[in-house]
N, C-alpha and C positions, 0 to 999 in steps of 0.2 A: 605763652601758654596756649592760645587757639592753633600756634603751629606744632604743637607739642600733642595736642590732642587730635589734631587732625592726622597727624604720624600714626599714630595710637590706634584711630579708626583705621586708614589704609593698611597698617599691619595686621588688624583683627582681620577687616576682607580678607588680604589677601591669603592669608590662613586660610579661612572660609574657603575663597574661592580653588585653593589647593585641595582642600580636604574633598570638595567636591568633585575635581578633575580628574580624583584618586578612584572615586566611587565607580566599580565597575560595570559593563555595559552584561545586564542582560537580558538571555533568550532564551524565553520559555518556549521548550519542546515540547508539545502536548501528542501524545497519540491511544490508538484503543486496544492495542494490543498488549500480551504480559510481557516483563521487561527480560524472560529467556526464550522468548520467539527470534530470529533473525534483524526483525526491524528493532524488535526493545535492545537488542545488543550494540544495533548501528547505531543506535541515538547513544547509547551509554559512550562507546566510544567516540565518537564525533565530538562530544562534551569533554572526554580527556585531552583528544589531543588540540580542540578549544581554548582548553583552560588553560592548558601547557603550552601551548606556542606563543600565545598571547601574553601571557607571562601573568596573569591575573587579571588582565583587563577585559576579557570578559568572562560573564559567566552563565554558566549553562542550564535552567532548572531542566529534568526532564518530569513529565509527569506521564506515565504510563497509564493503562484498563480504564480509560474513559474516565479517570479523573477529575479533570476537568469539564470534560468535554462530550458529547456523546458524538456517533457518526453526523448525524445529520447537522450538528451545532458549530463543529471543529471548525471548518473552513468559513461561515458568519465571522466568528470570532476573531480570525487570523485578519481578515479583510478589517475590523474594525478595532485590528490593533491590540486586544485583548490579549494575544501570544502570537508569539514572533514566527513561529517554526513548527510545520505540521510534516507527516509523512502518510497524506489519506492512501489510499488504496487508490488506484487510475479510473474505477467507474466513478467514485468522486464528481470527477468531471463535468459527466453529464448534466447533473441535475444544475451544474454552476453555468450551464450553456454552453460550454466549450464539450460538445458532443462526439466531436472527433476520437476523444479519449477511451468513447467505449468500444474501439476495433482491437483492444486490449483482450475486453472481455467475450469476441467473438469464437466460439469453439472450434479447437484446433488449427487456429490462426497462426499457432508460435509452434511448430513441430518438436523444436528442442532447445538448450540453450543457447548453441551458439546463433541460431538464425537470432533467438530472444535478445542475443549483444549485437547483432547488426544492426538494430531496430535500433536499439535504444543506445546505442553510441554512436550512431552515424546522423546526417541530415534527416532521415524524418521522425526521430524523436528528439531532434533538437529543435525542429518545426513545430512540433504539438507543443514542448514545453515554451517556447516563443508565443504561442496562443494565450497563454495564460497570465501574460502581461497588462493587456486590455483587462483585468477582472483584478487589476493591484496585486497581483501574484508573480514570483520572481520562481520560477522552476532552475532548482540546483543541480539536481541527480535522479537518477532512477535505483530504487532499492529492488532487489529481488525477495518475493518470498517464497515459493514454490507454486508446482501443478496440482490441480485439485483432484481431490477425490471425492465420490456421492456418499451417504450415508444415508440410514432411516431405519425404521425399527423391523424390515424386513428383509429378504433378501432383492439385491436389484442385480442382476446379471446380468442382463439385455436393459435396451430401452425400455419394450414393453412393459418391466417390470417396475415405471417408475406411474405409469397411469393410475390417476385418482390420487396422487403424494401431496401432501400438504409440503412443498418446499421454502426454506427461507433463503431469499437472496437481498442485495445488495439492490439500491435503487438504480437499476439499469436499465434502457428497455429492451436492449441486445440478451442480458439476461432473463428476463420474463420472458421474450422471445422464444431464448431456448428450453426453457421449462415447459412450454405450453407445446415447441416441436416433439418433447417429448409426451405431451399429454398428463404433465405436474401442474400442479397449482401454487403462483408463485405466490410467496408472502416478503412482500420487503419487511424488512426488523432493521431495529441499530444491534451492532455484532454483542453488544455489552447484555443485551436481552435473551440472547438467542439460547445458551443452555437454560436458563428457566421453561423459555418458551416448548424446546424439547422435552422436557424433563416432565412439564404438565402436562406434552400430547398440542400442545397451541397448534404446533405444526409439528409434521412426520420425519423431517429430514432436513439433508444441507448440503451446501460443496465448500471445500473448505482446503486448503493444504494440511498437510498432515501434522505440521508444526503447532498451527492454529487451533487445529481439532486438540489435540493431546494437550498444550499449555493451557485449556478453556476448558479439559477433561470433559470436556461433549463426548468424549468416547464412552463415560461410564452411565448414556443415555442413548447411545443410540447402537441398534444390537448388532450390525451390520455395514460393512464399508465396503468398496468397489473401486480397486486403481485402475480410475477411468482417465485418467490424465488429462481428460477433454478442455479443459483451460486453465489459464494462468491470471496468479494473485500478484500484482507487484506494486509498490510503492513510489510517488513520485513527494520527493522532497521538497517543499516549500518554504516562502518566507513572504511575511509582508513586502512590498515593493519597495514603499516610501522606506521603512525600515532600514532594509539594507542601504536601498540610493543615499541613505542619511548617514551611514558610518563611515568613520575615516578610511580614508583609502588604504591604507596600509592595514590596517585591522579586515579588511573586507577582502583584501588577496592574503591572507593568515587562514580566515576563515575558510573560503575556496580552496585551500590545500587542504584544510583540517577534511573537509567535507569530500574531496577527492580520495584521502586517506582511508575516511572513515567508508565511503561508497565502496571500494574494493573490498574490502574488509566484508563488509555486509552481504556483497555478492558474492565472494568465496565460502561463504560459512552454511548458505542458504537454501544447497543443495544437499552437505553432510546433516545440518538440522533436522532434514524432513525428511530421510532416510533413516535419522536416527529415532522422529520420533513415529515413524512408522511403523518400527521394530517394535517402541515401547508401546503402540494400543494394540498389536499381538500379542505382544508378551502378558501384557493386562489381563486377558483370557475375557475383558468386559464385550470386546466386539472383536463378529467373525469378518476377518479383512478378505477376501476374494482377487483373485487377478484375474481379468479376465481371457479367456484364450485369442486368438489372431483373428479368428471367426469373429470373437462376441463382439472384438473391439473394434473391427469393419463396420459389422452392426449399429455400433454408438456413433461413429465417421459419418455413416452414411445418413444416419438418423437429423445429425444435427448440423451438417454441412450447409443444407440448403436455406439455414440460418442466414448465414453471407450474403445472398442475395435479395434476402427479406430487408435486410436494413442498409441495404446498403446507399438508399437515397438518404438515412440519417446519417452517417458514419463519412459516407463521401466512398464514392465506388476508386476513383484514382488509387483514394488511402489503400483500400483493402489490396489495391494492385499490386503497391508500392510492395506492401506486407509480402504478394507472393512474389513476387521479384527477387527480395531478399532471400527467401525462403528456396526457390532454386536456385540458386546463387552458390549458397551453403547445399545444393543436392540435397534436398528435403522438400520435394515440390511436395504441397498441399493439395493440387488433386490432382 
């Protein structure tokens, strides 16, 4: 009878212990943007072909528009486990200590895309994402989202035209930087704030890809846009350390394909998005979009260039080198 029950028990475990090994492995994607911006599409897909290769073994929440998380709280969270998988924006970085990250955000650093994929496919953006190891971060891919443009409730044609601007930026100091080369006034915000903050007058303006502006409909607040192209938004995709180190090996190169897949994906898309949704805040008729002439846009070159030099004891002078190296490389020398 005691060997009869003790059968009985082992059986029930091992039920138990099945039923558990069945329970899928997941990984909350949390980010702040809407989920038909270029980054809300790459997490959408990254999560299919996740789900899909893996055969059900794991599974993917995404939570999009600061859901969970606001800017400033995302990467706390990731570090302490909370959710598994972020995709900040690269000034991120900064304020985590790994400050190298903001020669991202230095203007007109990245001339165009292709110099933007030598960077970030080649050794020194696999050196920045190796940085962020020390900080229990496991850097997977670089997402693109586009070049920005200025906005505000008047017109900005020139530099000149942005002195005395209440601007909101991102917590950078490369950013604030260039705000103040222009003679703005930077306002850090978390991005989830920022059409209110427009909308009341908090602050006067912004930079933004066109993607972000349009899906965040800040266009139907601010009366005025300028393709200044002057820098670039992009996304570096993460994961807790331990996390990952802790998944079965075979689940973990599934994953890394899933997320190489879904990386191409994201950067093909992220250029037509922001063209397309440029179309859509002209067509809007809410705001007058401006391009500026060869002239004007020397003007803005010239204005914020010397940016480069100002940080470059934070950012690491080498780095920025590295940046133009690349950049004639691809025949787009920076200056």
């Amino acid at each position: 009878m005691k060997v009869s029950k003790l059968l009985v028990g082992l059986f029930a475990c091992a039920i138990s212990l099945g039923a558990y090994a069945q329970q899928p492995i997941v990984i909350k994607f949390s980010h702040v943007v809407a989920p038909d911006t270029p980054k809300g599409k790459g997490a959408q897909k990254f999560k299919e072909l996740a789900e899909e290769r893996t055969k059900g073994k794991v599974k993917v929440e995404v939570y999009p528009n600061s859901q969970l998380y606001k800017d400033k709280e995302e990467v706390e969270a990731l570090q302490l486990g909370a959710v598994q998988m972020l995709a900040p924006s690269l000034a991120k970085f900064g304020p985590l200590g790994v400050k190298e990250f903001e020669v991202f955000d230095l203007p007109y650093i990245l001339p165009n895309r292709d110099v933007l994929r030598r960077v970030t496919d080649g050794p020194v953006g696999k050196g920045l994402l190796d940085k962020l190891e020390g900080k229990g971060i496991k850097g997977l891919a670089y997402w693109d989202n586009g070049f920005k443009i200025m906005s505000a409730n008047k017109p900005i044609h020139v530099p000149a035209d942005m002195k005395g601007l209440k601007m909101r930026i991102q917590s950078s100091q490369v950013l604030d930087k260039q705000m103040r080369e222009l003679g703005a006034i930077p306002q850090v915000m978390a991005f989830s704030e920022v059409y209110q903050a427009l909308q009341t007058g908090v602050v006067d303006g912004t930079e933004n890809p066109p993607s972000n502006m349009y899906t965040q409909k800040m266009h139907e607040v601010q009366k005025d846009a300028t393709v200044t192209r002057h820098g670039y938004l992009g996304y570096a995709v993460i994961v807790n350390k331990k996390f990952w180190d802790d998944l079965p090996a075979d689940i973990r190169t599934t994953l890394e394909g899933a997320m190489k897949d879904a990386t191409t994906y994201a950067n093909d898309i992220a250029e037509k998005e922001n063209a397309d949704a440029l179309a859509a805040i002209k067509a809007s008729g809410k705001t007058n979009v401006y391009t500026p002439t060869d002239a004007e846009l020397k003007q803005w070159r010239d204005a914020l260039l010397p940016v480069h030099a100002e940080v470059a004891s934070r950012v690491g002078k080498d780095l920025i080198d590295a940046f133009y190296k690349e950049a004639a490389a691809a025949g787009a020398p920076i200056k």
